[in-house]
N, C-alpha and C positions, 0 to 999 in steps of 0.2 A: 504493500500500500504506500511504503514511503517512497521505493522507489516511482510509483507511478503516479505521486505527487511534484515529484523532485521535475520525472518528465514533462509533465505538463507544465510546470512551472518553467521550466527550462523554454518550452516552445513558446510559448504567452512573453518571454522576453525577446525571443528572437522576430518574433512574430511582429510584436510592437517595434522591435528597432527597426523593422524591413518597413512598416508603416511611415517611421519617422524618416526615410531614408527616401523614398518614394515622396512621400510630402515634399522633403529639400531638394532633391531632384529634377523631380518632373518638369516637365513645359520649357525645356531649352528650345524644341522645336514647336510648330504653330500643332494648334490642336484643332480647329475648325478645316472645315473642308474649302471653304471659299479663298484661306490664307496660302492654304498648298497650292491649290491651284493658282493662284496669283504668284507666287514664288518662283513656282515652275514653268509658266509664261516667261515671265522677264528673265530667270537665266537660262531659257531657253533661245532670248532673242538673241540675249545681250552673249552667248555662245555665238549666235552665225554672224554678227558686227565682229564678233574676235576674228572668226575663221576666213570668211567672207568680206567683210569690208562694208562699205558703205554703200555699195552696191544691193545692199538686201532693205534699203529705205523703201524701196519701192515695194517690195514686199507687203512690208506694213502696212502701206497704203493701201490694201487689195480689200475691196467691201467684199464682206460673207465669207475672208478667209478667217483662219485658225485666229490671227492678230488684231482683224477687223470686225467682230459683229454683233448687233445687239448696240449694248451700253459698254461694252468691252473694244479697248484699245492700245496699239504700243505708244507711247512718247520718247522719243529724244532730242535729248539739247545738249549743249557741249557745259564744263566747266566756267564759261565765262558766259553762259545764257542764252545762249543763238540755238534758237527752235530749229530742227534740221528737220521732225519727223512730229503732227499734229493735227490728224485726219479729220479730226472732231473739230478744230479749228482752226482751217488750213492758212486763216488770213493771220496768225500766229508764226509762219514757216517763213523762212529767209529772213527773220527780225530777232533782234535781241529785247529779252523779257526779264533780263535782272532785278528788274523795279516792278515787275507785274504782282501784285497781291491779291487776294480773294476777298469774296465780300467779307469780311471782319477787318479785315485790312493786314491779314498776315503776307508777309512777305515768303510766298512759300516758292518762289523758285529758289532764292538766296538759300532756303531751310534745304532742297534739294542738294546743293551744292555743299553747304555745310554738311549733312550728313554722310555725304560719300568721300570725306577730304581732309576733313578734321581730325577724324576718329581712329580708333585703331580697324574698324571693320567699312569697308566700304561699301557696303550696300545698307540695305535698313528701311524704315516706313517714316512717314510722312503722311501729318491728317490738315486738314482743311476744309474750307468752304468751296467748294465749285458748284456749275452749273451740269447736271446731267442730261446728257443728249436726249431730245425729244421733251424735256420737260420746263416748268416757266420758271417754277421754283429752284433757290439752290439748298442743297445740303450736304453733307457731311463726307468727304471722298477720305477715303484711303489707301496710299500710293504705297508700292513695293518701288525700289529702286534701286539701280547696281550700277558702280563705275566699271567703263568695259576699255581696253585699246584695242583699235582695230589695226589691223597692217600696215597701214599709215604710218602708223605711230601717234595718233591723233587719238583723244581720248574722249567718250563719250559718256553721257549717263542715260540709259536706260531705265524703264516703267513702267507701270502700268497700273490701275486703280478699282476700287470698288468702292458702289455710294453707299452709305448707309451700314457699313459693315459689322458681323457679327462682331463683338470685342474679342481678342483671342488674348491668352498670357500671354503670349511673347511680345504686347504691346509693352505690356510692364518691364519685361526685361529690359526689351529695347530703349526704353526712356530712362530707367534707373543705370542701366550701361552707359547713356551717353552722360546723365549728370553728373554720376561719380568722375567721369573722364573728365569733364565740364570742371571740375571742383580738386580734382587733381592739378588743373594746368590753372587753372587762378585763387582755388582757394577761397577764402568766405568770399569775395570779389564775386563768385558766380552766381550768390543768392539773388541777384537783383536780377536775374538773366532766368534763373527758377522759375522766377514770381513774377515773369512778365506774362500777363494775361493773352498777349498775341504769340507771344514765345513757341516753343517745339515742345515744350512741359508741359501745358496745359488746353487740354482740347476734351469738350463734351463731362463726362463725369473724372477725367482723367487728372490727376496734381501731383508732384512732386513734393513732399515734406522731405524735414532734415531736423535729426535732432540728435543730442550727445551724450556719452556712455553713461552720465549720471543722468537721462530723462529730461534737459531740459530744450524744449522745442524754439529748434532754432527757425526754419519756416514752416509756414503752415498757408499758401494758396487759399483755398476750401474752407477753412476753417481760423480765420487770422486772428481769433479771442485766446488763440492758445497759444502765439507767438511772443517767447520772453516768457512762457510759464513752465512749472514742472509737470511732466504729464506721465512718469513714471508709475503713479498708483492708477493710472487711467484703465476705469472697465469699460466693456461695451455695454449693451442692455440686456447680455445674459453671463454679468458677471465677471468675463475673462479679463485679465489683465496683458491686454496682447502687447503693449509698449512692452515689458519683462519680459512675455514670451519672444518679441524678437531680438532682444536683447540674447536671453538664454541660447535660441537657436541660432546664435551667433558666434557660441565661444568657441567651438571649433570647424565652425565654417563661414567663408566670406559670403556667403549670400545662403536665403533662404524662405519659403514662403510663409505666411501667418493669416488664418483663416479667423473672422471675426464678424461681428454686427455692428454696423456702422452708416451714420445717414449718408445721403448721397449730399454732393454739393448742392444746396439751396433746397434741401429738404428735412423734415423733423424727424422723420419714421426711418428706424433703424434699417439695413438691405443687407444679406449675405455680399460680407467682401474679401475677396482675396489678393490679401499684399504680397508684392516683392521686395527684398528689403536686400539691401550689401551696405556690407562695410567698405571705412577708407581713412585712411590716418593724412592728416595735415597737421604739419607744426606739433607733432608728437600727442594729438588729442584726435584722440577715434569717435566718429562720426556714425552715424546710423540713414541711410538715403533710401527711401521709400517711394512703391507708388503701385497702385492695386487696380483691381478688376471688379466690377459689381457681378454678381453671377446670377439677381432677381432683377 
């Protein structure tokens, strides 16, 4: 009996740390179907611009092909913003668009550019306001995007978008990867670049927070009554102390997710959310960089 307590006991820990391990793991790669396939579009284009050349623009161009149809389309423009490929809005082609912004007034070709140039990973997403083909209203696009050289030697960035798109993690990853990187190369300098409402950090339910090993909230977008306060004992509305829990599931690893209830921006009623959270030491004081997913 004792052994077959010891056993079960044994599996109920191994069992729970494969839980815990899965929890910090998961969702490196996209989890919806809409993300993959957008993925696998654009490095599939931005593949025949390597191998092929510039030669396969016309391609793109082709209504009712694989690149062309529906509300689905390639784009590319170079690093200094000259529209080369833009079916949906061909009076965009042969012109440079550095200063082109969306209705909110985000500068999102510059944010193209910045993402694929800056960072350590050159490709990445990109959200904004556009207008969708066939329709009068604009809403919410989500762009995939990858730096490519073609045989030229000339460098391109490739994309391609979806409106209205499911939320997937890997948005989270990708915005808490670029802030940490963000705040690595300036340091508290970049909070004000976080907390810009037009910014690349903050779009739809989406914010960047920032707070420090002792709890105390350094930004907070979404919620800015908590900026300058200690928010270490903070529970949700069933209890959890998830500021500690990401603390905890911190100590032996740089990044990890934290599952909680929590309002959405500009709402009272608590939502299933899921954070991503990584650490990052400046000036010898470690940092905690957040930013989550609503799942209701």
């Amino acid at each position: 009996m004792i052994k077959k307590t010891r056993f079960i006991s044994i599996f109920f820990c191994l069992f729970m740390g494969l839980c815990f391990f899965v929890h910090n793991a998961y969702s490196t790669e996209p989890t919806t179907k809409e993300a993959k396939q957008l993925i696998s579009l654009v490095k599939e284009a931005a593949s025949l611009i390597e191998k092929n050349g510039e030669v396969v623009f016309l391609e793109f161009k082709k209504t009712n092909s694989k690149w062309l149809h529906n509300d689905t389309y390639i784009f590319v423009i170079d690093p200094k913003g000259f529209v080369y490929v833009n079916p949906q809005r061909s009076e965009l082609e042969g012109t440079n668009q550095i200063n082109l912004k969306d209705l909110m007034g985000k500068n999102f070709i510059q944010s193209f550019i910045k993402k694929v140039t800056s960072g350590p990973k050159s490709e990445g997403w990109v959200h904004y306001i556009w207008f969708k083909p066939g329709e009068e209203n604009p809403m919410w696009k989500t762009s995939f995007i990858k730096l490519v050289k073609s045989p030229s030697g000339k460098e391109y960035i490739v994309g391609s978008g979806i409106y209205n798109m499911k939320m997937d993690r890997v948005f989270a990853i990708d915005v808490v990867d670029d802030a940490v990187n963000l705040i690595q190369k300036k340091g508290k300098e970049a909070f004000k670049e976080l907390k810009d409402p037009l910014g690349d950090y903050n779009y739809l339910t989406t914010y960047v927070f920032v707070f420090d090993s002792k709890g105390n909230d350094l930004i907070n977008p979404a919620f800015p009554g908590f900026e300058g306060q200690n928010v270490l004992n903070l529970k949700d509305s069933q209890g959890k102390y998830f500021i500690k829990e990401m603390i905890n599931s911190l100590e032996k690893s740089d990044s990890a997710w934290v599952d909680y209830m929590w309002p959405k921006p500009r709402q009272m009623e608590p939502s299933k959310k899921s954070t991503y959270v990584k650490k990052v030491t400046i000036d010898g004081n470690t940092l905690y960089v957040g930013s989550g997913i609503y799942l209701e």
